[in-house]
Backbone as XML, in Angstrom:
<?xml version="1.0"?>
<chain id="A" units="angstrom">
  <residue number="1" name="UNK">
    <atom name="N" x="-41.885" y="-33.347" z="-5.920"/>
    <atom name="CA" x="-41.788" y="-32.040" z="-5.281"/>
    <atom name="C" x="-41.828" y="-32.224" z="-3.768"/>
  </residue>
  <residue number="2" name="UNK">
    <atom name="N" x="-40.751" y="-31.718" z="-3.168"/>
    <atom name="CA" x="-41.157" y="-31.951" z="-1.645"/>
    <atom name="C" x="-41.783" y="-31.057" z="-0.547"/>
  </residue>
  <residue number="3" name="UNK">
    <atom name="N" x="-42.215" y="-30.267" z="-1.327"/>
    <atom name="CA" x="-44.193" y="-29.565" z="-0.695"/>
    <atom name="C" x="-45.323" y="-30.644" z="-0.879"/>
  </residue>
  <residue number="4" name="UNK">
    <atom name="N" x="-45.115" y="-31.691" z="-1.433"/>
    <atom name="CA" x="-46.323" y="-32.368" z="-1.941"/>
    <atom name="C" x="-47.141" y="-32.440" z="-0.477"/>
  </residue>
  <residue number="5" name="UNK">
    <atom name="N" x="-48.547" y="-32.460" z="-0.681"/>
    <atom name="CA" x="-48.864" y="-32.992" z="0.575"/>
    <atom name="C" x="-49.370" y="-31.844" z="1.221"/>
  </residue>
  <residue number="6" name="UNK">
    <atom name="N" x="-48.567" y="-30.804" z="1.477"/>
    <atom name="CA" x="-48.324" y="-29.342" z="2.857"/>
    <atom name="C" x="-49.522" y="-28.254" z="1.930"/>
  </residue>
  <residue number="7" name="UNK">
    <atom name="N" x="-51.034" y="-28.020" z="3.010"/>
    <atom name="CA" x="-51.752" y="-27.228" z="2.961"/>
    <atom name="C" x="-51.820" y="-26.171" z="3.335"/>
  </residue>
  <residue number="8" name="UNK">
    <atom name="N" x="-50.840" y="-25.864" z="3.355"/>
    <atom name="CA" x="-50.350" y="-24.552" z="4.741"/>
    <atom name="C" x="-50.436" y="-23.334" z="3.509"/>
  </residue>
  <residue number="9" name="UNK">
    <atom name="N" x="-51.459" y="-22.245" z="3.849"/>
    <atom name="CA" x="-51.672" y="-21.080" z="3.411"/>
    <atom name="C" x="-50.211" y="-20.251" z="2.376"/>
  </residue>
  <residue number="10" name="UNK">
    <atom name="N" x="-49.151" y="-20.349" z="3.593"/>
    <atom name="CA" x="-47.869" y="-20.055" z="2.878"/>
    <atom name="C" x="-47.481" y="-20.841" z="2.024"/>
  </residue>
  <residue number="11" name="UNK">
    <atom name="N" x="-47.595" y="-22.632" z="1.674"/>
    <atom name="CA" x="-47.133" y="-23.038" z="0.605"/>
    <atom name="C" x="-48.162" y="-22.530" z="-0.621"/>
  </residue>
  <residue number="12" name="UNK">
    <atom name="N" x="-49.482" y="-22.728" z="0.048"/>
    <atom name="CA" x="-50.351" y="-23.118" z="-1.371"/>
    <atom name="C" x="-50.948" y="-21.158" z="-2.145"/>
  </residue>
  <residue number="13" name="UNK">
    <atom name="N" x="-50.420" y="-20.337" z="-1.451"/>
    <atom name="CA" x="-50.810" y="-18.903" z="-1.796"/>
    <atom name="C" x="-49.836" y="-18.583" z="-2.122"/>
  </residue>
  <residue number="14" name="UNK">
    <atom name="N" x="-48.991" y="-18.016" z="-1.122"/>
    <atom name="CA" x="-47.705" y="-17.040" z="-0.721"/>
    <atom name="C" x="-46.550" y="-17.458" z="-1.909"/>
  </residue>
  <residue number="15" name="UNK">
    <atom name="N" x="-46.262" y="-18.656" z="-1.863"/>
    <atom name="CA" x="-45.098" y="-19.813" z="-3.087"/>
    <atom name="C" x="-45.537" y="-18.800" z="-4.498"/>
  </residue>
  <residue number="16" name="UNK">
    <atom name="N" x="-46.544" y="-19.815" z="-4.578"/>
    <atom name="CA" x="-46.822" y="-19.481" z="-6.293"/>
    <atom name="C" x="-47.032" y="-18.058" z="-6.188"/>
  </residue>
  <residue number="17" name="UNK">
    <atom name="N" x="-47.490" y="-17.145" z="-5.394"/>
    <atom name="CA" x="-47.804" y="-16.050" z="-5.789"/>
    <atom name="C" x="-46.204" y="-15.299" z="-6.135"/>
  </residue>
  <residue number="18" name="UNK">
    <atom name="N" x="-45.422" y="-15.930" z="-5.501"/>
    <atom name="CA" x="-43.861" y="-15.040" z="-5.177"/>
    <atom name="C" x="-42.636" y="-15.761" z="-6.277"/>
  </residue>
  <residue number="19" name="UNK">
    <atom name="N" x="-43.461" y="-17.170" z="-6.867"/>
    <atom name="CA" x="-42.773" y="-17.337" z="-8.077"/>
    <atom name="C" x="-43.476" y="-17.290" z="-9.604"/>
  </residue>
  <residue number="20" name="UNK">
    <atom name="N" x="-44.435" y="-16.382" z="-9.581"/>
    <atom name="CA" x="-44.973" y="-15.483" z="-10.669"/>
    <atom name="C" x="-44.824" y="-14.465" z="-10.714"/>
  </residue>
  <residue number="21" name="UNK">
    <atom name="N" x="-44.354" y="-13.624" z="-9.744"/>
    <atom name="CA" x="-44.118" y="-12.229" z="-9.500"/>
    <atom name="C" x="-43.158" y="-11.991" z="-8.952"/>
  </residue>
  <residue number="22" name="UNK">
    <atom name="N" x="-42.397" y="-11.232" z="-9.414"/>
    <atom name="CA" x="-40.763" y="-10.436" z="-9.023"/>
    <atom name="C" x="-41.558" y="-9.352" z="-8.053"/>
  </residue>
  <residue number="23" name="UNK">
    <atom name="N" x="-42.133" y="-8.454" z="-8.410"/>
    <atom name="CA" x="-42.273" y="-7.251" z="-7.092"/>
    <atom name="C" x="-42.477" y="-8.263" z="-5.818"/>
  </residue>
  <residue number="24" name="UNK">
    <atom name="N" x="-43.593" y="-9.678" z="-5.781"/>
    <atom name="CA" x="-43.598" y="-9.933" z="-4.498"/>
    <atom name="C" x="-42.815" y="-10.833" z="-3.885"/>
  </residue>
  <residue number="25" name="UNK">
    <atom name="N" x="-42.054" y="-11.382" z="-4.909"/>
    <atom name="CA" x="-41.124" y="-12.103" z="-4.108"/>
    <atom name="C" x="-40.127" y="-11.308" z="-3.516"/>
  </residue>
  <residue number="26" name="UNK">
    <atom name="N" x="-39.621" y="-10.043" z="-4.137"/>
    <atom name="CA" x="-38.711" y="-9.114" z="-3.460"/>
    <atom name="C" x="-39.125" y="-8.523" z="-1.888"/>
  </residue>
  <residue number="27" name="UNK">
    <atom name="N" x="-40.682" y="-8.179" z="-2.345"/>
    <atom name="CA" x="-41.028" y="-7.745" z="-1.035"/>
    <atom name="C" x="-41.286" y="-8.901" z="-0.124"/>
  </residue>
  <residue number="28" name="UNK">
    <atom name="N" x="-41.130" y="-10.224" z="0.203"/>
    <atom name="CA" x="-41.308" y="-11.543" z="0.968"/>
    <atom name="C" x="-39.583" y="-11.277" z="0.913"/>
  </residue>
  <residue number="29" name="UNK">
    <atom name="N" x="-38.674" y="-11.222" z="0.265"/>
    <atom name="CA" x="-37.154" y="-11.455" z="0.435"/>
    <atom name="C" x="-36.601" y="-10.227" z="1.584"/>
  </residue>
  <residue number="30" name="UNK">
    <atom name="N" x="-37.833" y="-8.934" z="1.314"/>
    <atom name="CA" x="-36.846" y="-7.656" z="2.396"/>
    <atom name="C" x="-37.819" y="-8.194" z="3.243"/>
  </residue>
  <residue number="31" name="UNK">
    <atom name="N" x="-39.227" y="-8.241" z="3.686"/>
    <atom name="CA" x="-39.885" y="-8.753" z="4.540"/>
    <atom name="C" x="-38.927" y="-9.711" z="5.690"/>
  </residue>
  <residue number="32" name="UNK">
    <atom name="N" x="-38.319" y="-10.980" z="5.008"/>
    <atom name="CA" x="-37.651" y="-12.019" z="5.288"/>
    <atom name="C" x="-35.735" y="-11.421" z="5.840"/>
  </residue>
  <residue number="33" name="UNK">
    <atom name="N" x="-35.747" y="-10.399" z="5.495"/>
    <atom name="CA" x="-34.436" y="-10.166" z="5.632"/>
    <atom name="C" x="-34.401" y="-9.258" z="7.230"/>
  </residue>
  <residue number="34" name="UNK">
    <atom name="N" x="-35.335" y="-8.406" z="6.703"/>
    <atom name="CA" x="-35.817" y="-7.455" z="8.182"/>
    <atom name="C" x="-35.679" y="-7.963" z="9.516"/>
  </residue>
  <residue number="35" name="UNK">
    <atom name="N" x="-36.659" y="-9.454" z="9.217"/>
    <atom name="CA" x="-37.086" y="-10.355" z="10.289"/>
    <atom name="C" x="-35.879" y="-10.937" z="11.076"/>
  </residue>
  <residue number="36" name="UNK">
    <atom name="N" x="-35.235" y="-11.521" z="9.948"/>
    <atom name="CA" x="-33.633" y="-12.235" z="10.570"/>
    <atom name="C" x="-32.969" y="-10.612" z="10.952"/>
  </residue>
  <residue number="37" name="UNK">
    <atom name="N" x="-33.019" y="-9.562" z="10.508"/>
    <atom name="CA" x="-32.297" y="-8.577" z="11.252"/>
    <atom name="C" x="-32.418" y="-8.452" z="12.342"/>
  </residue>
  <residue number="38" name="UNK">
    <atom name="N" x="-33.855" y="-8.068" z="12.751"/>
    <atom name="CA" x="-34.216" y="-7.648" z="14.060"/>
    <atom name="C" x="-34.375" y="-8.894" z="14.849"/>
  </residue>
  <residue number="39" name="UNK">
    <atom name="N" x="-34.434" y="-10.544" z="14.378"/>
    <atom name="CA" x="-34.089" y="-11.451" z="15.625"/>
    <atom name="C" x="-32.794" y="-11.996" z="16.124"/>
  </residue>
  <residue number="40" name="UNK">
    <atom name="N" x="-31.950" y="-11.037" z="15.352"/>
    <atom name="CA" x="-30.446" y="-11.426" z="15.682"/>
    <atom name="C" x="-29.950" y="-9.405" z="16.542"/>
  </residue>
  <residue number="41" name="UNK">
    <atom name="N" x="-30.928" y="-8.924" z="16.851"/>
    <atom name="CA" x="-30.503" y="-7.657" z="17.663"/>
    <atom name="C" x="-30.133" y="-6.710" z="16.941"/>
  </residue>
  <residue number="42" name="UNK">
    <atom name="N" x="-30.285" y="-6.449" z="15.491"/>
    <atom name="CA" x="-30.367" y="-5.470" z="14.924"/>
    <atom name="C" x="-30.840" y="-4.780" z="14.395"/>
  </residue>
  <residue number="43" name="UNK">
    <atom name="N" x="-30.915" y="-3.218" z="14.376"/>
    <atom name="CA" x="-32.130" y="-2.418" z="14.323"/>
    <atom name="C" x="-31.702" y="-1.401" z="13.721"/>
  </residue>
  <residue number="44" name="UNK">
    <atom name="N" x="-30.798" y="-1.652" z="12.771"/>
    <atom name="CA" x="-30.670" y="-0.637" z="11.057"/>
    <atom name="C" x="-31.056" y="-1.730" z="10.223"/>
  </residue>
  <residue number="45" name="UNK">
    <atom name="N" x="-31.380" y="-1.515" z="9.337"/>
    <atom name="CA" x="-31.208" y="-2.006" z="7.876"/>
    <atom name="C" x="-29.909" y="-2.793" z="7.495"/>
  </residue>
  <residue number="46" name="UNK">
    <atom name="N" x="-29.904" y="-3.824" z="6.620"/>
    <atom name="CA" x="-28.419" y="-4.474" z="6.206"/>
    <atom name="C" x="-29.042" y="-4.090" z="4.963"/>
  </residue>
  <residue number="47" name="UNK">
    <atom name="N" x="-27.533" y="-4.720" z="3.937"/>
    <atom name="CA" x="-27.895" y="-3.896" z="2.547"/>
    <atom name="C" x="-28.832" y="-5.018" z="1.666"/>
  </residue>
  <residue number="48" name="UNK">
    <atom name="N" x="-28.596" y="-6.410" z="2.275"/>
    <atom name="CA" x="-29.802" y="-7.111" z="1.369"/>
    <atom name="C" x="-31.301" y="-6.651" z="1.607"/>
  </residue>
  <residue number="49" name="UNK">
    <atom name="N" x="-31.618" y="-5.964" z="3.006"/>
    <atom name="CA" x="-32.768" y="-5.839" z="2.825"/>
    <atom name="C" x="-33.308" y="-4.658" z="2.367"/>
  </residue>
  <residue number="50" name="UNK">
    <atom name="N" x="-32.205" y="-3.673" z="1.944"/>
    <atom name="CA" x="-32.437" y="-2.389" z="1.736"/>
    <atom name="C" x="-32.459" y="-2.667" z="0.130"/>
  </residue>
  <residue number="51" name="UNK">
    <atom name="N" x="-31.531" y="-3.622" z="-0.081"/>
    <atom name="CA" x="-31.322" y="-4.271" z="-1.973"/>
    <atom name="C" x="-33.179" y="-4.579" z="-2.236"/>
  </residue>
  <residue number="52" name="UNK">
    <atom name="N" x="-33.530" y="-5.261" z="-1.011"/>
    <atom name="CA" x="-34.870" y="-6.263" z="-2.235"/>
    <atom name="C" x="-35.934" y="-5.051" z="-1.664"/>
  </residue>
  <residue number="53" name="UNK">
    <atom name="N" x="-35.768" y="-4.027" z="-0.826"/>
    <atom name="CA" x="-36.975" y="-3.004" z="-0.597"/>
    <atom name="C" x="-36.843" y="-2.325" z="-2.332"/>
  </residue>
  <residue number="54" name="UNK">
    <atom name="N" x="-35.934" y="-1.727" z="-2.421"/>
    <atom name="CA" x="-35.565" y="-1.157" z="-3.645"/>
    <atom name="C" x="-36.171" y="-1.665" z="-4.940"/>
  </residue>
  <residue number="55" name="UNK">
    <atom name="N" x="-35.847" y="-2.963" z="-4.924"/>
    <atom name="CA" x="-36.113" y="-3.604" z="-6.411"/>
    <atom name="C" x="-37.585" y="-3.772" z="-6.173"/>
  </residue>
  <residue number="56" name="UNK">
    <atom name="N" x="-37.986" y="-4.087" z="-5.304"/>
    <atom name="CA" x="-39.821" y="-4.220" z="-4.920"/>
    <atom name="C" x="-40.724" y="-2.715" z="-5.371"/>
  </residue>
  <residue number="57" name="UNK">
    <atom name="N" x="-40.434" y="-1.865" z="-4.657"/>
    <atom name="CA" x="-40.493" y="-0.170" z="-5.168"/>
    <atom name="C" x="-40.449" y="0.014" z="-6.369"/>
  </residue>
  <residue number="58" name="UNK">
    <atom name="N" x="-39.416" y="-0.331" z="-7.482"/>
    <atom name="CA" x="-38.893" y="-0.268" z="-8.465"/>
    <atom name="C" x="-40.185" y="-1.130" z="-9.408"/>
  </residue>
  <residue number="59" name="UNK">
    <atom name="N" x="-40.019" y="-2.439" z="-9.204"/>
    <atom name="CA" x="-41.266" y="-3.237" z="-9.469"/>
    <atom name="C" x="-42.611" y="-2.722" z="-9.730"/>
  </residue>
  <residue number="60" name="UNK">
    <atom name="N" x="-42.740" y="-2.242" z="-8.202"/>
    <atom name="CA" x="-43.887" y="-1.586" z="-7.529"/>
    <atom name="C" x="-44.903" y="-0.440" z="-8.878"/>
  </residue>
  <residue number="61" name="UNK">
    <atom name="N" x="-43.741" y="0.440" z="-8.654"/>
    <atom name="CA" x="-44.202" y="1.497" z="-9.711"/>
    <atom name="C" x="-44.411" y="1.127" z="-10.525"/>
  </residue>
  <residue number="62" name="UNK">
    <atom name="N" x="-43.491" y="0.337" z="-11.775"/>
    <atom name="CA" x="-43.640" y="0.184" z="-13.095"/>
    <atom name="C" x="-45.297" y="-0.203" z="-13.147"/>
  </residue>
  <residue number="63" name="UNK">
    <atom name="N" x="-45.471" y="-1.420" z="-12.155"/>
    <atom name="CA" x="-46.886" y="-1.823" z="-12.161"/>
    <atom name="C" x="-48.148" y="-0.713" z="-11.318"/>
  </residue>
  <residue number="64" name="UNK">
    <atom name="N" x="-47.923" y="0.242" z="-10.438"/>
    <atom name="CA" x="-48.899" y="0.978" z="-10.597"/>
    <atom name="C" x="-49.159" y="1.723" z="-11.698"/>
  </residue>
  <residue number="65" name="UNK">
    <atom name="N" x="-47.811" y="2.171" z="-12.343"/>
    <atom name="CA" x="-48.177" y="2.720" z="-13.289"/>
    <atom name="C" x="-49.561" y="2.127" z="-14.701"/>
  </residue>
  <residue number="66" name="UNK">
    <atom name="N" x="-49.375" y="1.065" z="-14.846"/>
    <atom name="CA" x="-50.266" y="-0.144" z="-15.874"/>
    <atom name="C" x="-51.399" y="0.375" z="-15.027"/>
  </residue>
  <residue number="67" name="UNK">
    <atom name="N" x="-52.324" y="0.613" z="-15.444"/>
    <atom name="CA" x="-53.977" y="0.493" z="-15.466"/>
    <atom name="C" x="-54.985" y="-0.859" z="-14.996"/>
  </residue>
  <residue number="68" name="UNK">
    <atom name="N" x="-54.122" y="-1.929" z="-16.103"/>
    <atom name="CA" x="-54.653" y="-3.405" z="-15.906"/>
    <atom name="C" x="-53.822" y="-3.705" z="-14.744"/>
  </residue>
  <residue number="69" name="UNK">
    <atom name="N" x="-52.585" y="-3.401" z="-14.588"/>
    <atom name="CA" x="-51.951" y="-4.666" z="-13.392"/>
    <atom name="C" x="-52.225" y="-3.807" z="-12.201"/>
  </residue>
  <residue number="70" name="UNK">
    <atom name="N" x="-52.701" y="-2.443" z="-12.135"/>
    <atom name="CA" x="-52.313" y="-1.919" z="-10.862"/>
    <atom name="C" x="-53.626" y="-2.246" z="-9.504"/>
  </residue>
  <residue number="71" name="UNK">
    <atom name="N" x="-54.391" y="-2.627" z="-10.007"/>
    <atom name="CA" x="-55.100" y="-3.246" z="-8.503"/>
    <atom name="C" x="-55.354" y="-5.112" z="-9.032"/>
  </residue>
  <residue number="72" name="UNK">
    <atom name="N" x="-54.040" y="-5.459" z="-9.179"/>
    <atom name="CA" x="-53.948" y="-6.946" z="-9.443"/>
    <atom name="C" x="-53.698" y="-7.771" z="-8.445"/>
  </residue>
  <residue number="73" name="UNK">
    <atom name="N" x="-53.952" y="-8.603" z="-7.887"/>
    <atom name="CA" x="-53.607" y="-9.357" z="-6.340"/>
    <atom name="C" x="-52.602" y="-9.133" z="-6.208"/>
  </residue>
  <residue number="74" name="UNK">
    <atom name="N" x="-51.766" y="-9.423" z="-7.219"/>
    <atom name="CA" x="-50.087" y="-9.044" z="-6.823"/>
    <atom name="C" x="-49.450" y="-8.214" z="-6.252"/>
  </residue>
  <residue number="75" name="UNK">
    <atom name="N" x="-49.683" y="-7.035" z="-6.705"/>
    <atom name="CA" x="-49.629" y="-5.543" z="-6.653"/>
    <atom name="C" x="-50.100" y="-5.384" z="-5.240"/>
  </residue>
  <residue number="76" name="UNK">
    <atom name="N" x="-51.417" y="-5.803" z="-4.919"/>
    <atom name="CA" x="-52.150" y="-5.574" z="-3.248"/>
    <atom name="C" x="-51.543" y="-6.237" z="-2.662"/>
  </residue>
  <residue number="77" name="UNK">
    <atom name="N" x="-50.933" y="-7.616" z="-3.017"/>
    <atom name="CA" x="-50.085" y="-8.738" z="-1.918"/>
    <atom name="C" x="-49.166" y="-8.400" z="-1.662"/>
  </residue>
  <residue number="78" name="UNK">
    <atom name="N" x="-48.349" y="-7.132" z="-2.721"/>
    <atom name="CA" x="-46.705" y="-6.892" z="-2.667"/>
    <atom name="C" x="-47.013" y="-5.402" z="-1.284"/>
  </residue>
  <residue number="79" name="UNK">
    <atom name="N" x="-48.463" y="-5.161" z="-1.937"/>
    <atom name="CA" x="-47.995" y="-3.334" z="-0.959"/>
    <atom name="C" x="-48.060" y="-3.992" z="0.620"/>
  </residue>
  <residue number="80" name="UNK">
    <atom name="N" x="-48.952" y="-5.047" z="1.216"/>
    <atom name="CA" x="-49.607" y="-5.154" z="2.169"/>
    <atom name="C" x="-47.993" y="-5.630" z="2.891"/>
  </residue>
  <residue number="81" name="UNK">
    <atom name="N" x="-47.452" y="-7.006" z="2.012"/>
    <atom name="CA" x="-45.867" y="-7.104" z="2.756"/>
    <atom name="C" x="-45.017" y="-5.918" z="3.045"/>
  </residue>
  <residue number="82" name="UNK">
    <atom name="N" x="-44.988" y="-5.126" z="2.350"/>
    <atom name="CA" x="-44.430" y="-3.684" z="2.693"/>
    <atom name="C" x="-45.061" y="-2.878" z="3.800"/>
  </residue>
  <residue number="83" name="UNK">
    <atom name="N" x="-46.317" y="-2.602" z="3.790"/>
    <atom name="CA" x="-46.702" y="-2.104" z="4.625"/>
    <atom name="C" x="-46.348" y="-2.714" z="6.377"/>
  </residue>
  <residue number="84" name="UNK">
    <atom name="N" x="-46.551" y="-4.406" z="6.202"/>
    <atom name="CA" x="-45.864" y="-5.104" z="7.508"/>
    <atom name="C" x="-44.842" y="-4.851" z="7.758"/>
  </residue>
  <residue number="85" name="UNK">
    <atom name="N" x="-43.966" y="-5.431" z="6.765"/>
    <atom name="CA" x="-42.506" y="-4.218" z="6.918"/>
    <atom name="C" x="-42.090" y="-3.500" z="7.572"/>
  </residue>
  <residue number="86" name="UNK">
    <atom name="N" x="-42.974" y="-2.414" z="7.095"/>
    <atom name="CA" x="-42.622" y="-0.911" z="7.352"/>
    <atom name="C" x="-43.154" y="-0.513" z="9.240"/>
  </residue>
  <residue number="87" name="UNK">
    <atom name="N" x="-44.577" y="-1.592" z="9.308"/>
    <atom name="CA" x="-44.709" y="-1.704" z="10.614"/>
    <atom name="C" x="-44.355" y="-2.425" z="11.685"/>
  </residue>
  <residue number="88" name="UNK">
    <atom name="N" x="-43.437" y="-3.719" z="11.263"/>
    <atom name="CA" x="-42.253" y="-4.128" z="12.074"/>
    <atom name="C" x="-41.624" y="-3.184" z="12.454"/>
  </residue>
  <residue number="89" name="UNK">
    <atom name="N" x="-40.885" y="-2.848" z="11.809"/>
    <atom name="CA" x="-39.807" y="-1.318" z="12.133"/>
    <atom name="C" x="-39.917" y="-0.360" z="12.939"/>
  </residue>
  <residue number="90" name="UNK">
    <atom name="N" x="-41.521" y="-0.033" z="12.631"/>
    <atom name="CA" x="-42.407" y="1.336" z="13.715"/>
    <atom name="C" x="-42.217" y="0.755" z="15.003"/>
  </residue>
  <residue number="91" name="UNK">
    <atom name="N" x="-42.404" y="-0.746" z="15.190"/>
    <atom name="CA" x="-42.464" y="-1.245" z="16.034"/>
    <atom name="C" x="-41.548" y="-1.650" z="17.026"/>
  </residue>
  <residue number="92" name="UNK">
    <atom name="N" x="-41.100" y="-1.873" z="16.511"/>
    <atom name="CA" x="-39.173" y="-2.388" z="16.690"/>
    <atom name="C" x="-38.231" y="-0.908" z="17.193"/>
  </residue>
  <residue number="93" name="UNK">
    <atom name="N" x="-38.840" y="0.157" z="16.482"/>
    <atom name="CA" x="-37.737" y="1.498" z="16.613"/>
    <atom name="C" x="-38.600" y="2.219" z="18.050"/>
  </residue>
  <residue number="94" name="UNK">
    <atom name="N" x="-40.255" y="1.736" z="18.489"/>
    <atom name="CA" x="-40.430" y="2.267" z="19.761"/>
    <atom name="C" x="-40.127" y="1.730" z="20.814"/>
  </residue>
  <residue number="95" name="UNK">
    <atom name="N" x="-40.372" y="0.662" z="20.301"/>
    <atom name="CA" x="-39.556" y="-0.157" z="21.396"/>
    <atom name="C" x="-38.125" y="-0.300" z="21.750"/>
  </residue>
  <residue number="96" name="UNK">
    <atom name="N" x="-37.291" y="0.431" z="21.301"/>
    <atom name="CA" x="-36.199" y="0.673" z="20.945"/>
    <atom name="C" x="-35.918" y="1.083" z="21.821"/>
  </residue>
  <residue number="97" name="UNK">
    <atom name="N" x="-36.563" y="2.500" z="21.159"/>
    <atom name="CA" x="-36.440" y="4.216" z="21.674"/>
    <atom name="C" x="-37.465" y="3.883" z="23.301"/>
  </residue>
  <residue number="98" name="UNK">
    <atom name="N" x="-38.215" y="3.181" z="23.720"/>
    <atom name="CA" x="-38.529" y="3.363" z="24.989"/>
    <atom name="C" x="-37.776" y="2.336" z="26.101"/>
  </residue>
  <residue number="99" name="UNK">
    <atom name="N" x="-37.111" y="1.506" z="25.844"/>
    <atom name="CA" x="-36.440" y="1.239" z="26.023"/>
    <atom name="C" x="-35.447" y="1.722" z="27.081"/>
  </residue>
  <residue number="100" name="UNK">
    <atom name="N" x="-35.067" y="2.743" z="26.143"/>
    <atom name="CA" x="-33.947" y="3.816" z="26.494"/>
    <atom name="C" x="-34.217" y="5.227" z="27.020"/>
  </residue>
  <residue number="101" name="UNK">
    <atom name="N" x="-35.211" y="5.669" z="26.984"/>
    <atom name="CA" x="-36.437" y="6.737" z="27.339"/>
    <atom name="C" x="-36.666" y="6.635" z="29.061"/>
  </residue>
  <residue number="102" name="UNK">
    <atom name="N" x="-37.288" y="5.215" z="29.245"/>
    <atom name="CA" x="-37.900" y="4.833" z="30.434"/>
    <atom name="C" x="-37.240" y="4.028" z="30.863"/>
  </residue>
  <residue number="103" name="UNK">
    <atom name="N" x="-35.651" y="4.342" z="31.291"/>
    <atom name="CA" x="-34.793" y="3.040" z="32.018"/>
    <atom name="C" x="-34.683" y="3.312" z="33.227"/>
  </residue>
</chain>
């Protein structure tokens, strides 16, 4: 395996957690998609990252809905990437908008 070796929080948590779980690997894939959006100067949405927000949501619910899975690490690991997400964006769209406000 060529992780062998690498202690790094993201291999030894983030990995396995995102290849046991579809909601969080989706939400690490729009997370990941966002990121390359907005460091290449763009500040809509493309449709892959609007694709893996969707299927994460989709995910999302089925498992709040469950009783047992809905306060499961997974479930808290998938909302918290969303929530970053969602506050990249806040972040990204004031800075945007002031930008252009205060020129």
């Amino acid at each position: 395996m060529p992780l062998a070796g690498i202690r790094s929080p993201l291999i030894t948590s983030l990995v396995p957690l995102a290849r046991s779980n579809e909601a969080f690997l989706h939400c690490l894939l729009c997370l990941a998609a966002s990121q390359y959006t907005l460091a290449n100067g763009v500040t809509t949405p493309r449709a892959w990252e609007i694709y893996h927000r969707g299927e994460a949501f989709k995910l999302l619910m089925a498992a709040l809905s469950d009783p047992k899975r809905a306060t499961s690490d997974e479930v808290i690991a998938s909302i918290l990437v969303l929530g970053a997400h969602d506050v990249s964006h806040l972040v990204n769209s004031v800075n945007h908008a002031s930008a252009h406000l205060f020129m």
